[in-house]
N, C-alpha and C positions, 0 to 999 in steps of 0.2 A: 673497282672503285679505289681499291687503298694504293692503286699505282697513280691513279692520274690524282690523288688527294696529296703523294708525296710530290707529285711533279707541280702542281697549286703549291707547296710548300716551300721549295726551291725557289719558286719564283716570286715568293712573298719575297723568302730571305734578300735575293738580287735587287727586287725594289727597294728595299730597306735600302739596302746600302747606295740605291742611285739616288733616293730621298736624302740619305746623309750625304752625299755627295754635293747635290746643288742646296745644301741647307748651309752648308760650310762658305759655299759659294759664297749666298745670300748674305752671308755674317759678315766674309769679308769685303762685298762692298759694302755696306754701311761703315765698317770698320775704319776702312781707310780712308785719310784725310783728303779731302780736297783740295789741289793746289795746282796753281798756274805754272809752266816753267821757270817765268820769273820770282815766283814763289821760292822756290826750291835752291835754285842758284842764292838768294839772298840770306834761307837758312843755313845754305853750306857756311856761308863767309860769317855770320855770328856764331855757329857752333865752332870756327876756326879759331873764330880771335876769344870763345871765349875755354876751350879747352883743347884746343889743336887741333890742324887739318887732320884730315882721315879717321873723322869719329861721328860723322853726321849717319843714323841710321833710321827711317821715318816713313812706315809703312803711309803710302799714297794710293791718291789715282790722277791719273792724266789724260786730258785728251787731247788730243791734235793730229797734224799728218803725218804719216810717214813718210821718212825724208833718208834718201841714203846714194850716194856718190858712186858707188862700183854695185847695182844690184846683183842677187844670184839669181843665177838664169835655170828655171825647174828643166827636168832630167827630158818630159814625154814631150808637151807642148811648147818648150823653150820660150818662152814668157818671162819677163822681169819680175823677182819677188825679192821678199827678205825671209822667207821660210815655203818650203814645198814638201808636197810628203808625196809617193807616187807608190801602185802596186799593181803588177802585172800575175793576172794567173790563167789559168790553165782549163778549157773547160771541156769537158767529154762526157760523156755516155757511159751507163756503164748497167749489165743486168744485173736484176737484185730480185733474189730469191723470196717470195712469202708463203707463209703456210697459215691458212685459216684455222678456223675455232672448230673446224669437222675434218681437220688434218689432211684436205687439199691443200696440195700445191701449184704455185702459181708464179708465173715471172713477168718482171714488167722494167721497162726501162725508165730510168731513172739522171736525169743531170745533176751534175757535180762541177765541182769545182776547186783547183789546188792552187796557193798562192807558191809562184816558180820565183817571185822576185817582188822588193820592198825595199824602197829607201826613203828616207826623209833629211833636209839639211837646214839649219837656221842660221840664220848671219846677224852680227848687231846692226841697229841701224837707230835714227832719231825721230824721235816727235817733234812736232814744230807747232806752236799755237800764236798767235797773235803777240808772243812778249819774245819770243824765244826758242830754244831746241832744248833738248835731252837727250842725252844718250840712253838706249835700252838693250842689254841683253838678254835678249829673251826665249835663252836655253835653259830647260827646264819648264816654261810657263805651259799653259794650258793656252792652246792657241788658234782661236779660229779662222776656218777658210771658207775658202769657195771652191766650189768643184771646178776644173775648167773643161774637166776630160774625161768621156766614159764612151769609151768605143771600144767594139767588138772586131777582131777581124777571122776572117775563118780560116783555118788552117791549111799549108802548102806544101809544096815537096822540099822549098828552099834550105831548111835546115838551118836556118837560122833566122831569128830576131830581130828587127831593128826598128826603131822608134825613135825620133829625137837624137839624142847622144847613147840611147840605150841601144844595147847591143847585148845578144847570146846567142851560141851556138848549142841548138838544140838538144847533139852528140854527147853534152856533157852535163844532160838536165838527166835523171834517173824517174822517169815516168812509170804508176803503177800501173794496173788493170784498166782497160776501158777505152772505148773507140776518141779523140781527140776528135771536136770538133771545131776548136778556135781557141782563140786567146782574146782575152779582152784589156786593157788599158786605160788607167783612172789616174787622177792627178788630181790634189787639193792644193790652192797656193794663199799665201797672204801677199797680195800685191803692193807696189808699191804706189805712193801716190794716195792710198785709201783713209778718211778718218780709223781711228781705232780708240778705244780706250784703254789704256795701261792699268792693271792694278801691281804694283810688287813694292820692295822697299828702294826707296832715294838712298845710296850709297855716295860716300868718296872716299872709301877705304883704297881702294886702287893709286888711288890720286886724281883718277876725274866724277865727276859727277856723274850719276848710269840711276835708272832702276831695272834693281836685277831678282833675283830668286829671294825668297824672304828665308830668313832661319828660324825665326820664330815659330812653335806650334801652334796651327790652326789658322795661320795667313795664308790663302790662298796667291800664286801668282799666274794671271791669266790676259791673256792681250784679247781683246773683242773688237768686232766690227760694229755692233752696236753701239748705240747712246748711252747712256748711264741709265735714265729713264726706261728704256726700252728694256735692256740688260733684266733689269729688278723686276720689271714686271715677268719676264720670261720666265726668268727662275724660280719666282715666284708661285707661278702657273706649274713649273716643272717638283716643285715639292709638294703642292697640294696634289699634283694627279698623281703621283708616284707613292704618295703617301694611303691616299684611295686605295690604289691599285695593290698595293703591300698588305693592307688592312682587307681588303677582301678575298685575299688571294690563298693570305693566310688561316680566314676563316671557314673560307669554303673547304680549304684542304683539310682541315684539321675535319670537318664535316663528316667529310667522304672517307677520310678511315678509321672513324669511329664506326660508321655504318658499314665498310667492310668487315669489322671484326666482330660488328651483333651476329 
């Protein structure tokens, strides 16, 4: 009991912190301001004339479309985006030894899986709403996608790799224990062309106008495919079950190793 009350404990602790996680969320959309592009552009030019370009700093949110002239083209599925993340791994077999409470032993087989390769890449690119565009760099931000790619293929004699632009030669991959029985292939992209909402801060420290990473403590910077609407309620939902989940997790564990040590 006192093992699985600490393993309840551990996973209070992890809740806690994915509760603090979209609570922070939560703060900073409300937090930040509402503004249209043309919003924003018209702030730049009175914070210009009235204390000099390159000092407009004004935690926002924005919505509109994604709008970008050269898109990046993801690694697996080769698809138009402005950010992808992609990972390929490795899956096999593998026997795993156990030994019961009456010191039989016993083997059974077991899948696994090892990540052989992982990349992600972000590009800036523009929102566009009804007044206007903005530029966004949005490295760094918290950034959702869509999956486009989750294919398994079984393993060959070929020795090597290939997917899209992805390429490796197997030769030079250092495999542990365990029979291989494929590879599988996942891609997340932000496509282009999609609504999203922006949360970061309106800059023209650069010299052009962007929302980018915020410096501020406790602003979150995060691009979403959702509505604003939708957003709030989601996370919303996601700190109350997390927050449950923490709170029972924590209570039951603490439970179970009390009454392991009566």
């Amino acid at each position: 009991m006192g093992v699985v009350g600490g393993l309840l404990l551990i996973a209070a602790i992890v809740l806690f912190f994915v509760q603090r996680h979209y609570r922070l969320k939560l703060r900073s959309l409300k937090l930040a301001t509402p503004a249209t592009t043309a919003d924003l552009h018209h702030l730049q030019q009175q914070v210009a004339e009235e204390i000099g370009g390159g000092n407009l700093r004004e935690y926002v949110k924005v919505s509109g479309q994604i709008v970008v002239d050269q898109p990046l083209i993801s690694e697996l599925r080769q698809v138009p985006c402005v950010h992808y993340r992609m990972c390929v791994s490795r899956e096999y077999e593998e026997q795993v030894r156990e030994t019961d409470s009456e010191g039989r032993t016993r083997w059974r087989t077991e899948r696994r899986s090892d990540t052989i390769s992982s990349n992600s890449q972000t590009i800036p690119f523009r929102v566009r709403d009804r007044y206007g565009e903005i530029e966004v760099d949005a490295r760094g931000a918290d950034i959702e996608t869509i999956q486009v790619l989750d294919e398994f293929r079984p393993a060959n004699t070929a020795g090597r790799l290939t997917f899209g632009s992805f390429q490796v030669n197997l030769g030079t991959l250092a495999f542990g224990s365990g029979n291989t029985i494929g590879y599988r292939y996942q891609e997340w992209i932000l496509p282009v062309d999609r609504q999203v909402l922006v949360v970061g801060t309106a800059s023209d420290q650069t010299g052009t106008l962007r929302i980018e990473r915020p410096t501020a403590k406790g602003q979150k910077f995060f691009v979403s495919l959702k509505s604003e609407d939708s957003l709030s309620q989601d996370t919303s939902n996601a700190v109350l079950y997390s927050t449950i989940g923490a709170a029972a997790c924590g209570g039951l564990g603490i439970l179970l190793i009390l009454v392991g040590l009566l």
